[in-house]
N, C-alpha and C positions, 0 to 999 in steps of 0.2 A: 217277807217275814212280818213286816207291818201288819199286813191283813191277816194272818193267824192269831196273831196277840189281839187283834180288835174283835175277831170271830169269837178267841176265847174268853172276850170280859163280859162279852152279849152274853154266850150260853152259862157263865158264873152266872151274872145280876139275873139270868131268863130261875136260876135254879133256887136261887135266893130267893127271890120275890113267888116263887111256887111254893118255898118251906112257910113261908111264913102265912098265907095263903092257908096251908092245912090246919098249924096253928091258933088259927084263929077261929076256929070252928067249934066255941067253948072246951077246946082240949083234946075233941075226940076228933077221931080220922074220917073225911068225910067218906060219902059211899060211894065208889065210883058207878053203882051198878042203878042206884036211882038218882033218876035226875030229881035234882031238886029247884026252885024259882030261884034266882039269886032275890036279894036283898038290895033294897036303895042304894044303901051301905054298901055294901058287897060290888054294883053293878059300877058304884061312884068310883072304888078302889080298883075296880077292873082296869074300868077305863083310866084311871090318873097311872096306873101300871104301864098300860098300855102304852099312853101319851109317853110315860118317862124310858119306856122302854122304845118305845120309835124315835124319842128327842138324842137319846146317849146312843144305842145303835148306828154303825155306820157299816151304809151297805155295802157288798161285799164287793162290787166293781162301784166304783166311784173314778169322777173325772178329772177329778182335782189332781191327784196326782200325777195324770197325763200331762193336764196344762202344765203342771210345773215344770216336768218333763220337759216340754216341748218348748216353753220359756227359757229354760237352762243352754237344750239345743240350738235355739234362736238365737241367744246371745250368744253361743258357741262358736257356731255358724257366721253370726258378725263380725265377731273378735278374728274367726281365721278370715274369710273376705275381705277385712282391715287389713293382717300384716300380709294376706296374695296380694291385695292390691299394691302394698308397701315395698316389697318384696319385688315384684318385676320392675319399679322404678328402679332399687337399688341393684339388681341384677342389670337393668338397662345401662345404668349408669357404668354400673364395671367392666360392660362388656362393652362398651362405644369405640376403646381403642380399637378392641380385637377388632369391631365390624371396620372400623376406619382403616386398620392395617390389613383387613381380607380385601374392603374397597380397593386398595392402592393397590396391593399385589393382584387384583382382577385386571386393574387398571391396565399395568406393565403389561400383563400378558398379555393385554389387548395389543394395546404397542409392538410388543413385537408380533403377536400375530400377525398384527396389520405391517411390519413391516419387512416381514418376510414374504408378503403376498407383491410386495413391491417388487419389482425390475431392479435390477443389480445395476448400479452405474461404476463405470471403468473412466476414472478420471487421468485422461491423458497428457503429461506436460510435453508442451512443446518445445523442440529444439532449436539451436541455427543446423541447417543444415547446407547451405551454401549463403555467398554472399554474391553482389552483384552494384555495379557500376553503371549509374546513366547520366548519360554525355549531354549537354545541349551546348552548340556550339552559335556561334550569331557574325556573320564575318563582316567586314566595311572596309573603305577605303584609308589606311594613315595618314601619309605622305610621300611623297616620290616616286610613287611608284609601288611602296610597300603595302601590302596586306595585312589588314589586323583580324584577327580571330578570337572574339569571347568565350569563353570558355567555362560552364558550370557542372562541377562533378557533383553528384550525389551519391553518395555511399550507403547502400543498404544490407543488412544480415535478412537471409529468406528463412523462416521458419518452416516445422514438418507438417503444419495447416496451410500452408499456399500463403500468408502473411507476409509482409517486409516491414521494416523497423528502417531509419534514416536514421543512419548512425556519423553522418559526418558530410561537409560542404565544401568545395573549393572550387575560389572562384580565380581566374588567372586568364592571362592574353597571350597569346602566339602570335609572331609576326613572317611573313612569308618575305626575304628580302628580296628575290630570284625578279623581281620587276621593278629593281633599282632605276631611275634613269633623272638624272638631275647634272645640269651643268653648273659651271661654275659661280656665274650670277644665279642663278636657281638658289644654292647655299648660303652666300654668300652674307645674305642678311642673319641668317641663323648662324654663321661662323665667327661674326663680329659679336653677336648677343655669346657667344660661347667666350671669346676672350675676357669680356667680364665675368663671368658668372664662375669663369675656372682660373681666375687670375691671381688667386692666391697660389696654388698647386702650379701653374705657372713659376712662379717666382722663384719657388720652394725649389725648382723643379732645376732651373737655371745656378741655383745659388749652390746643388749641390753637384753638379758639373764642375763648377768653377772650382769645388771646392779637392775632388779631383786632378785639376789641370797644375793646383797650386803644389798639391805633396807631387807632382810629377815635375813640379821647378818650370811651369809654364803659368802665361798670364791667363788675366779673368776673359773668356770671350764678352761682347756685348751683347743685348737681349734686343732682338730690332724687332719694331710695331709692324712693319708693312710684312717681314717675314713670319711676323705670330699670325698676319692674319692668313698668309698664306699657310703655315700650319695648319691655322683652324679647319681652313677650307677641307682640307686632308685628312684631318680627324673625324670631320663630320659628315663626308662621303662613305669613310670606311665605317662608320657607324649606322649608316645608314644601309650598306651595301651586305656588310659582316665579312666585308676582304682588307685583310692587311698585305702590303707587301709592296714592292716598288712602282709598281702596277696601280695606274687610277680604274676605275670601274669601267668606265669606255675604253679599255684596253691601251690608252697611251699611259708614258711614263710619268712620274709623277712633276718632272722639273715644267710640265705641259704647266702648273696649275698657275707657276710663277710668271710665265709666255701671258697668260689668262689674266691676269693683274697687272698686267705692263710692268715686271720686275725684271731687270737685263743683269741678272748675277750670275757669272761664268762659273761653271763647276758645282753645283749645289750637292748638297750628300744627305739623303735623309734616312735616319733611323724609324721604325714603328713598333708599336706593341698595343696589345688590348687585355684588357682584365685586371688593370691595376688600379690598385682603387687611393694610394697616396703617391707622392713623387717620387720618395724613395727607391721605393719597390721597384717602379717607371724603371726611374734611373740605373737600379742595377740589373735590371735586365737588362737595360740596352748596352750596358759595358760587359756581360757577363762573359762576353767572348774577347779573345785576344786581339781580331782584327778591328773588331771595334772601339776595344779600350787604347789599340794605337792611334785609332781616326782621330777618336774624340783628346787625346793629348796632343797632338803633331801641333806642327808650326802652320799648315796649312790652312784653317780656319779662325776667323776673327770674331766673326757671327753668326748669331743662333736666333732661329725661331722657334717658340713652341706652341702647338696646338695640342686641346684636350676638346672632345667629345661623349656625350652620353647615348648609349644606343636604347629604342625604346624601352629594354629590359633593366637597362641600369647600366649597362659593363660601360667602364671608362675606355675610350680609344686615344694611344697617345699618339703625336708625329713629332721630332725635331730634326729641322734642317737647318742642314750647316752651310755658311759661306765662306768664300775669300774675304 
């Protein structure tokens, strides 16, 4: 619309400066039909018409308005490149989590992907399924004739992998007695170290006898050394042999042992027992019977000897004989 209004100022001033033009022509109207010379005057005004008419005229495409245009656009153009540029920072920025949480969730799946591609493992516990005992045995000579045997137990639980686990140790001695053979000097020094060593339980042994003989309204028998050691002797064969009974291990009677010690005591009576482990006990087993709790009150004995022996396991072996 700009360029209409400028087209229409041209063709105004173009009609004006023509009126005035005729005007001037002393009054009258020029001829259009002769030419006439123009005038210094005349040719001066043409041209200064001319001049102002080419000076105020603006032509009908001109480029200024383009540039403006195109300035306008430019800076248009900037302004949006500015806030695009602006704009995918701030979209960057709000979208970092999601890319970070698509990351992660890519992640996982890969994981499992990856571990479903894997081989299944079947984790199997093991059981007890039996258990089992090994022996190691080691044998040597003791004494007398006896056999010792060491003996180490291991205890294990077998698992359902072919494994074993040692769950326990013992360790212990067996003795084989079946090749006893010792005579009576043979013991004899071990029978004497045994009168000490059990002389308390001796005593103990005698004193509750007596103490028997006395609620029976009889007197104390007396304790005799040469017959304790004959005892011992006795104790510590049968300890040695694992035979109790009237019977020495070489199959003679036991009254041999006092023959063996040059003891000349007519009638001897000897009680035995094993596994007792104080006097008491000794002592009431050897009365627990009737014919014996009559032996041991009668008028017929005055003295007594007592032997105690230990067999290699531990068990105590008792002997008391009695004299006139």
């Amino acid at each position: 619309m700009k360029k209409h209004l400028i087209k229409a100022a041209a063709a105004l001033l173009v009609t004006v400066i023509f009126a005035s033009a005729l005007t001037g022509c002393d009054g009258r109207a020029p001829s259009l039909l002769v030419t006439k010379e123009a005038t210094t005057k005349e040719k001066y005004d043409e041209e200064s018409i001319r001049a102002e008419f080419e000076r105020t005229s603006v032509p009908e495409e001109t480029t200024e308005p383009a540039e403006t245009e195109t300035e306008t656009e430019t800076e248009t153009q900037a302004v949006t490149e500015t806030q695009s540029e602006e704009q995918p920072q701030e979209s960057q920025a709000e979208t970092e989590p999601s890319e970070t949480a698509e990351a992660e969730s890519e992640t996982a799946q890969s994981e499992t992907e990856t571990s479903s591609l894997l081989p299944s493992v079947t984790v199997t516990r093991k059981t007890v399924v039996d258990s089992k005992i090994e022996t190691k045995e080691t044998k040597s000579d003791y004494k007398y004739g006896v056999k010792k045997t060491d003996v180490v137990s291991t205890y294990y639980d077998i698992y359902s992998d072919g494994s074993k686990v040692q769950t326990d140790q013992k360790r212990y001695s067996k003795y084989d007695y079946s090749g006893f053979k010792a005579s009576t000097n043979d013991l004899l020094p071990e029978a004497k170290t045994n009168k000490i060593t059990y002389a308390a339980q001796i005593s103990s042994a005698v004193s509750a006898i007596n103490d028997i003989r006395r609620s029976a309204g009889k007197s104390a028998l007396t304790l005799d050394d040469s017959l304790c050691t004959a005892a011992s002797v006795r104790a510590t064969e049968m300890a040695y042999s694992g035979k109790v009974g009237s019977k020495r291990p070489g199959g003679s009677g036991y009254a041999s042992v006092l023959t063996d010690l040059g003891l000349s005591n007519p009638k001897p009576w000897e009680l035995t027992c094993k596994g007792y482990s104080d006097s008491s006990s000794a002592v009431n087993a050897i009365t627990a019977s009737d014919a014996n709790y009559s032996g041991i009150t009668g008028d017929s004995y005055k003295k007594i000897g007592i032997g105690v022996a230990a067999d290699p396991e531990g068990n105590l072996y008792w002997s008391f004989i009695f004299t006139e």
